[in-house]
C-alpha positions in Angstrom: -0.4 13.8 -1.8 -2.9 12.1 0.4 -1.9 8.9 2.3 -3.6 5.9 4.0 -1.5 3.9 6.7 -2.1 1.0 8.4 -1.0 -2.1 9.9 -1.5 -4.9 12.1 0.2 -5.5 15.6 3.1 -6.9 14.2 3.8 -4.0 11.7 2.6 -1.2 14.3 6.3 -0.4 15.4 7.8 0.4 11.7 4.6 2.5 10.9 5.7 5.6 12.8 9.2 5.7 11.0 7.1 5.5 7.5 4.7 8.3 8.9 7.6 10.6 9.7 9.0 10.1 6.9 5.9 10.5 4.5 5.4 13.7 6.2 9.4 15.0 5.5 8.7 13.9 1.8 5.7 16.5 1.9 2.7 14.2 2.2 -0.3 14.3 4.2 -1.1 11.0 6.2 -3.8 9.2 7.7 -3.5 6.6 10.1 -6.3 4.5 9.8 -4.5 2.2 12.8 -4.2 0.0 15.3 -2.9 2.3 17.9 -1.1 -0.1 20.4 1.1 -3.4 19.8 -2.2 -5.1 21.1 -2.7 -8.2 19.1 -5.3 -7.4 16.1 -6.4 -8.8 12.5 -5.0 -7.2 9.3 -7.9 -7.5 7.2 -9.6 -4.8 9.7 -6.7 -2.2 8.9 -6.2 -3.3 5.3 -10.1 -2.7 4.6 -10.3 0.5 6.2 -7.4 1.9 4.0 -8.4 -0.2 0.9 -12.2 1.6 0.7 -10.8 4.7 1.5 -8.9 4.6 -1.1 -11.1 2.9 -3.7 -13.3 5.7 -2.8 -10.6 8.8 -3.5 -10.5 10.2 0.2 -7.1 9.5 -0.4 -4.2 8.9 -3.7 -1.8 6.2 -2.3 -2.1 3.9 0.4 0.5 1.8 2.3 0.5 -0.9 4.8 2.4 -3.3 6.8 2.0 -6.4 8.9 4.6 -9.0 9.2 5.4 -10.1 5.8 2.9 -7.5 4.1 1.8 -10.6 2.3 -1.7 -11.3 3.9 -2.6 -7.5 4.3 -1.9 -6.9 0.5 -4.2 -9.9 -0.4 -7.2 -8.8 1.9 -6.3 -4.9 0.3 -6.8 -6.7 -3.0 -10.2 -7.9 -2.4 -11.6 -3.9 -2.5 -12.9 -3.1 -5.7 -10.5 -0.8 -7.6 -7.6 -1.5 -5.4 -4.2 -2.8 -6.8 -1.9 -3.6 -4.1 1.2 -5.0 -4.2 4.1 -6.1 -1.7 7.6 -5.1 -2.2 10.5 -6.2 -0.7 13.0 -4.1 -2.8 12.6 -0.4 -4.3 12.5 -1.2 -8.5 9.6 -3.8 -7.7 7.7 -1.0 -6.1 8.6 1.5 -9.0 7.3 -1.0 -11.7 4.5 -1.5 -10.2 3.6 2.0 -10.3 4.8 2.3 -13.8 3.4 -0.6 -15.6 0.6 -1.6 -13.0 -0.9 2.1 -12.0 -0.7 0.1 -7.9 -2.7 2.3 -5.4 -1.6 0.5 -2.5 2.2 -0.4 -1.2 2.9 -2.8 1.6 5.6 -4.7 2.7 6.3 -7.2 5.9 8.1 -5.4 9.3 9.9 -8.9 9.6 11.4 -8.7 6.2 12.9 -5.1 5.6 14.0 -2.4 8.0 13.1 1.0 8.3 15.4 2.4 5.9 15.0 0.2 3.1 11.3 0.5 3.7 12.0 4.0 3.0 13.9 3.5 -0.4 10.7 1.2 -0.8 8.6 4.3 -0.6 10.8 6.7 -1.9 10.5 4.6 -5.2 7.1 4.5 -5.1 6.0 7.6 -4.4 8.3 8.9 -7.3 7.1 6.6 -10.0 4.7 7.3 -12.3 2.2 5.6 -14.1 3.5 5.1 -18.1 0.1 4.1 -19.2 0.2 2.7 -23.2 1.3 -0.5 -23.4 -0.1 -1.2 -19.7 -3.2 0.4 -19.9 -4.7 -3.0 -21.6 -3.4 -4.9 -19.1 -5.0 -2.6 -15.8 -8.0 -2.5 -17.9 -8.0 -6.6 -17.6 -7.7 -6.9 -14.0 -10.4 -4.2 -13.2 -13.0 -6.1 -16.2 -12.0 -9.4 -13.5 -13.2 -7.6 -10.6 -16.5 -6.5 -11.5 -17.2 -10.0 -13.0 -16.1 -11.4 -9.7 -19.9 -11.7 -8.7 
């Protein structure tokens, strides 16, 4: 699979961990930034990875500031993007499951590197169940384009 990665300042130092780690697991990854523990904005990182993969240059996307609370929000406002912040690993699988999320973040303050790996890990191996949930996705993309 194809990954996005990025973060802010504060979520720059877990971001390498998550990189090696995607790549053991097999992926390919992209990171879209910063590239120092310079102080930055979130929305700058969290827009470059949201587009890109609203666009399908990439499958999956994941990100990380602080809390991963304000860079899932500005991820959210991209067209076609479902992001969601997880703290815990059966979060992160449900929301692959029963919300078909394109985008996983989570706050460098909050969790450590390895449960931001079970985070992944959880993540990466759920799959979309469609059926019952497909009514629901279908909902929140009809909100989207009647956003304007």
């Amino acid at each position: 699979m194809k990954i996005a990665i990025g973060s802010d300042h504060v979520g720059y130092e877990l971001k390498p961990a998550i990189i090696d780690y995607l790549e053991e697991l097999g992926h390919e990854v992209n990171d879209f930034g910063p590239y120092t523990t310079e102080r930055t904005d979130y929305p700058i990182f969290s827009k470059k990875v949201a587009e890109n993969v609203a666009n399908h240059n990439f499958d999956l996307g994941i990100l990380i500031c602080g809390t991963g609370v304000g860079i899932s929000i500005a991820a959210n406002k991209v067209e076609g993007i479902r992001a969601v912040v997880c703290s815990e690993p059966y979060s992160a699988k449900l929301s692959r499951e029963h919300n078909n999320t394109n985008i996983l973040a989570f706050g460098s303050r909050v969790i450590g590197t390895e449960l931001a790996k079970m985070i992944v890990k959880e993540w990466l191996d759920a799959e979309y169940e469609g059926g019952r949930h497909e009514n629901r996705v279908n909902m929140i993309s009809e909100i989207e384009k009647n956003k304007r």
